[in-house]
BAVEXFI-538000 format. One record per residue: residue number from 1; chain; x, y, z of N, C-alpha, C, O in turn. Coordinates in steps of 0.02 Angstrom, whole numbers. Example, Ala and Ser with C-alpha at 12.3 -4.5 7.8 and 13.67 -1.06 7.14 Angstrom:
// residues 2
1	A	660	-284	390	615	-225	390	660	-165	390	712	-166	423;
2	A	642	-112	354	684	-53	357	645	2	394	670	57	402;
//
This chain:
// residues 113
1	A	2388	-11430	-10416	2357	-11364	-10416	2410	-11312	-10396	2444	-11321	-10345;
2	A	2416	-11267	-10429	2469	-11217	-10403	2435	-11171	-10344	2379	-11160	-10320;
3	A	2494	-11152	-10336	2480	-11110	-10267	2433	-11021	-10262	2405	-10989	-10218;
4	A	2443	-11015	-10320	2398	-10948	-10343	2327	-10977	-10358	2277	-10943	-10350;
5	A	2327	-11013	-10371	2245	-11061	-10364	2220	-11081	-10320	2160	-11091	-10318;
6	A	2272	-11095	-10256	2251	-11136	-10196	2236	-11046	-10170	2177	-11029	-10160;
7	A	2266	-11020	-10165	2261	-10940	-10134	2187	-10893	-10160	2166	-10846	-10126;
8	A	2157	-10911	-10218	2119	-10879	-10244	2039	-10915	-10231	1985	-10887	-10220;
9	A	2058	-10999	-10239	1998	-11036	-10200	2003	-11004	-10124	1954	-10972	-10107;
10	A	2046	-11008	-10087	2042	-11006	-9999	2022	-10932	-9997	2015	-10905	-9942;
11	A	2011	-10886	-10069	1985	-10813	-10026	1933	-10808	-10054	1905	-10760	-10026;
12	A	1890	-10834	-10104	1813	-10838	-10106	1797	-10857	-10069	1763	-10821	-10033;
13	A	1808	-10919	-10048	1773	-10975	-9974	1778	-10913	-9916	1734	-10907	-9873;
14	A	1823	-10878	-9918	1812	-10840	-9858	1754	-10771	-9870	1709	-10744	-9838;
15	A	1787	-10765	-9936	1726	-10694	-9946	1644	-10730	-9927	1603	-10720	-9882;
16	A	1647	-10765	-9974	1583	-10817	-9956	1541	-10809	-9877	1497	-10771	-9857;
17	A	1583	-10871	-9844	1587	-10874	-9782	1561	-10800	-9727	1520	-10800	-9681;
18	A	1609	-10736	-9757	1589	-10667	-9715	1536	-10645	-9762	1538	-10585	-9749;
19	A	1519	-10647	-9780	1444	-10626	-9830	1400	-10666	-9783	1371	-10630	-9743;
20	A	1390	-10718	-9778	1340	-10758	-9731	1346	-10733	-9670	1296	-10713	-9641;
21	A	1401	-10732	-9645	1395	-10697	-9583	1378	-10619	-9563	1351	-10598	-9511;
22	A	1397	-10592	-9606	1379	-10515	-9622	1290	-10490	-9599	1267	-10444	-9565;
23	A	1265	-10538	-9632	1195	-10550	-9645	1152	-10524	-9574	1105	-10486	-9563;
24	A	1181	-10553	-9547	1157	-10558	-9452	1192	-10492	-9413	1163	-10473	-9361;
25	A	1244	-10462	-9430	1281	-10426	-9411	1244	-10364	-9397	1224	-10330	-9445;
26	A	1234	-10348	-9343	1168	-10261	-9347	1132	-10262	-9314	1117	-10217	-9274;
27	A	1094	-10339	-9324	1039	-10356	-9305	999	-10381	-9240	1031	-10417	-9201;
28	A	937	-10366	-9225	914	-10391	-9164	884	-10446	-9174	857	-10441	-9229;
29	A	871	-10516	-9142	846	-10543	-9147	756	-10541	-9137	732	-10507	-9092;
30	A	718	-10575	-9178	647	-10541	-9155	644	-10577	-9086	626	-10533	-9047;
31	A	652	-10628	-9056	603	-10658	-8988	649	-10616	-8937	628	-10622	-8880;
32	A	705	-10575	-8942	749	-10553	-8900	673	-10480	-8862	655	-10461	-8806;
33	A	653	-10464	-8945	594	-10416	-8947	558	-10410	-8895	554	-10368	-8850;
34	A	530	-10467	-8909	466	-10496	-8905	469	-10525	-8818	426	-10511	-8775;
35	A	536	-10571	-8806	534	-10562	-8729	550	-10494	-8693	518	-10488	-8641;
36	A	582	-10453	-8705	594	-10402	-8664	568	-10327	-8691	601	-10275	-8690;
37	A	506	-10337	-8712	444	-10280	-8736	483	-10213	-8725	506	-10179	-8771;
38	A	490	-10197	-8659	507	-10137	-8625	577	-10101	-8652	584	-10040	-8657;
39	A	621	-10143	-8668	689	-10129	-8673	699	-10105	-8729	751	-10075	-8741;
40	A	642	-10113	-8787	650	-10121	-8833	589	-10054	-8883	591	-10036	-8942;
41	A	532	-10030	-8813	482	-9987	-8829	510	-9950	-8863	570	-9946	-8849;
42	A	488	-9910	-8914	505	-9858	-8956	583	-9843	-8969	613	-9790	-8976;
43	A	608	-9916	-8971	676	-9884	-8997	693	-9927	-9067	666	-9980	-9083;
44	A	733	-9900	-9095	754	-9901	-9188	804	-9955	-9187	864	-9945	-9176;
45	A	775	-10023	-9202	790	-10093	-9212	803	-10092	-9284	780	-10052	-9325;
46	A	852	-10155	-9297	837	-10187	-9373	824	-10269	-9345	835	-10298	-9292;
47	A	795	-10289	-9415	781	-10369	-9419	794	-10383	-9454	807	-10346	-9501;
48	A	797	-10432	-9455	823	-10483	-9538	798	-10551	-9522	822	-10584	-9475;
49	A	727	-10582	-9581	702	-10648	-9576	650	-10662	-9641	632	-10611	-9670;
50	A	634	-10702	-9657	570	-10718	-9698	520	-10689	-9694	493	-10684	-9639;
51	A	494	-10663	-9745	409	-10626	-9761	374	-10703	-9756	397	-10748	-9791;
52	A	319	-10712	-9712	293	-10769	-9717	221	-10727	-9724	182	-10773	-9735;
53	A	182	-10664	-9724	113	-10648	-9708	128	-10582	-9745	175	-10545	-9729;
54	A	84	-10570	-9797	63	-10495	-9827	24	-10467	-9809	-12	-10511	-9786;
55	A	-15	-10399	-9796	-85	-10387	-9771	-84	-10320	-9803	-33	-10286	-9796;
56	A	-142	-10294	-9843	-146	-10229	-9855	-209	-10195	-9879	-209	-10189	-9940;
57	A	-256	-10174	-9853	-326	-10147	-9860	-320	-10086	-9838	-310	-10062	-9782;
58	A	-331	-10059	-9908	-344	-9956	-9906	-286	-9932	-9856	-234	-9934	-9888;
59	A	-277	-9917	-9812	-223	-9880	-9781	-185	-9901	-9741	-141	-9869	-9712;
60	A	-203	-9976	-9736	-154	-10010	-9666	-130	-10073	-9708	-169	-10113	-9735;
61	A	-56	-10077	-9710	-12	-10103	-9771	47	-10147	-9699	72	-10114	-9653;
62	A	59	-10227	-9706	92	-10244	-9662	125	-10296	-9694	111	-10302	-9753;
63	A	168	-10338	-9668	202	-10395	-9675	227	-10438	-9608	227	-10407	-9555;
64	A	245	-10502	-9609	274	-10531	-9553	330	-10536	-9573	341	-10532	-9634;
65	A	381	-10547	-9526	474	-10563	-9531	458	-10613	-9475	433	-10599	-9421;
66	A	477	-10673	-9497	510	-10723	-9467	586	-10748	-9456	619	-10770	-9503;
67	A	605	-10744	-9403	678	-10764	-9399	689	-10833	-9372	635	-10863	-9378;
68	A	740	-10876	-9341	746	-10924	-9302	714	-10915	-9253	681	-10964	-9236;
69	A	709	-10837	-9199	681	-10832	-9133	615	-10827	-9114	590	-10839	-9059;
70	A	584	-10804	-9180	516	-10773	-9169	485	-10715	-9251	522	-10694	-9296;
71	A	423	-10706	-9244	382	-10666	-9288	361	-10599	-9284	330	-10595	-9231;
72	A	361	-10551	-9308	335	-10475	-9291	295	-10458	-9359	304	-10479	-9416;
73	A	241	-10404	-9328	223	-10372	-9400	257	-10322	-9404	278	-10292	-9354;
74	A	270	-10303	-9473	281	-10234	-9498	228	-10191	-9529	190	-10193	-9578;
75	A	238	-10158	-9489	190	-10096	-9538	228	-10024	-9575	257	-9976	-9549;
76	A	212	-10042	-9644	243	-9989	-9669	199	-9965	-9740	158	-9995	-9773;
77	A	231	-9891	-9747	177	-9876	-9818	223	-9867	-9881	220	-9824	-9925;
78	A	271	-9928	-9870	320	-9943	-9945	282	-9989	-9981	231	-10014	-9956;
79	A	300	-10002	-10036	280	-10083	-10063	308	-10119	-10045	369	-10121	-10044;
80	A	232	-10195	-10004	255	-10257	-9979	302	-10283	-10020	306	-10272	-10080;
81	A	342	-10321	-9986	374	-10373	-10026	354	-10425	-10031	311	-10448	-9993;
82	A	384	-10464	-10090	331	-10544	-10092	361	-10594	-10023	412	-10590	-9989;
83	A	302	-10640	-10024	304	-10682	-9964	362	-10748	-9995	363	-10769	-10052;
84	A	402	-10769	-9945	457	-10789	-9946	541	-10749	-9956	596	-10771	-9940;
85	A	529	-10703	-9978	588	-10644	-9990	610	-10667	-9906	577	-10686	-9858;
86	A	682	-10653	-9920	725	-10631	-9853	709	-10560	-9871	699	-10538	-9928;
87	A	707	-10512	-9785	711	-10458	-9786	761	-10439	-9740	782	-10486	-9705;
88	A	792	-10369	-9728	818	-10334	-9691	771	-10279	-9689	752	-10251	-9740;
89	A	748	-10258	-9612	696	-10207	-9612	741	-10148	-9539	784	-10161	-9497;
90	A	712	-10100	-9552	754	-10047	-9467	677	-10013	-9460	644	-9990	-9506;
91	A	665	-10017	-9409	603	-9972	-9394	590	-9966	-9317	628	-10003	-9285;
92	A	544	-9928	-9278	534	-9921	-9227	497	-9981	-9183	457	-10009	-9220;
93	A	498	-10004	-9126	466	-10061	-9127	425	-10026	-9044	447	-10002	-8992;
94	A	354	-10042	-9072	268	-10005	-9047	241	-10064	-9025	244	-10120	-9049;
95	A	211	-10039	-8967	142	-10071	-8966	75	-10057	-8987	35	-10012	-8973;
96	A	73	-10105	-9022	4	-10117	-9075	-59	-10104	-9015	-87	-10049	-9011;
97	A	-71	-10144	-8984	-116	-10145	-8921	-97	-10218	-8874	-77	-10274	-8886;
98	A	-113	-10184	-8822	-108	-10220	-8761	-190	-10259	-8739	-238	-10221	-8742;
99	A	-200	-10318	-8723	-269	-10346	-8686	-234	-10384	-8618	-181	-10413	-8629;
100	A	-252	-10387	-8568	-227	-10433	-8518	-166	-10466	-8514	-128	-10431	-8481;
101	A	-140	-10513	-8530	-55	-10537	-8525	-55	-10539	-8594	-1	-10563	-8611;
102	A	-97	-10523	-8651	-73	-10519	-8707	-56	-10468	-8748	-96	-10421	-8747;
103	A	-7	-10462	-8785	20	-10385	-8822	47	-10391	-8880	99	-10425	-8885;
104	A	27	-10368	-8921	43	-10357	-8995	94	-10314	-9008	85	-10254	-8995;
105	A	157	-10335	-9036	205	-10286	-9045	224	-10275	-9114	253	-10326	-9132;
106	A	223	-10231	-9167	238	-10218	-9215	319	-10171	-9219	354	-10143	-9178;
107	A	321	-10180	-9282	378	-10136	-9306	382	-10093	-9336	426	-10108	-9376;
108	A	363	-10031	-9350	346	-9962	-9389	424	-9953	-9427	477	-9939	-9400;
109	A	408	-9967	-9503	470	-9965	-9543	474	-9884	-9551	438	-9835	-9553;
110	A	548	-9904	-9556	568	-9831	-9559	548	-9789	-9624	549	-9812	-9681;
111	A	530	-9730	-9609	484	-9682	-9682	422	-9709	-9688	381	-9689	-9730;
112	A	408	-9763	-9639	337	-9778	-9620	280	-9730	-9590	298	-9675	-9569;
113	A	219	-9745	-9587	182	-9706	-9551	195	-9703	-9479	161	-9667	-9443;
//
């Protein structure tokens, strides 16, 4: 194999390689969220994970993102994406409502309601 071949394989593998890593780069993890509620109230996050849940009746339009750490809803008034899509989402991250030690935390996509 010549050496302009060996040089041209070893820099896809790398483009490759930083593309995958790229991916994560920005990002918050969701359970990082999700354990530390407070740190995290009303300020402008991104995520990146699997649509596993669609939801949308008359004016309240949502999705789930699943990552390795954990799950959040999104609520936004774009068009859902289909379930299984990887997403990258940035939005505000709310509390939905609070009951006793339990709390619902959503993600208000950005240009969302």
């Amino acid at each position: 194999m010549k050496d302009s071949t060996k040089v041209l394989w070893g820099a896809m593998a790398l483009l490759i390689f930083l593309a995958a890593a790229c991916e994560g780069i920005g990002t918050t993890s969701i359970g990082n969220i999700l354990d530390k509620p407070r740190d995290y109230a009303d300020k402008k996050v991104t995520v990146s994970g699997e649509v596993t849940e669609i939801f949308s009746l008359f004016v309240i339009k949502y999705f789930v993102v699943q990552d390795k750490t954990g799950q959040i809803a999104v609520v936004s008034d774009k068009p859902l994406p289909r379930k299984g899509t990887n997403v990258r989402v940035t939005g505000t991250v709310r509390e939905a409502f609070s009951i006793g030690d339990q709390q619902l935390l959503v993600l208000v996509e950005e240009g969302g309601k």
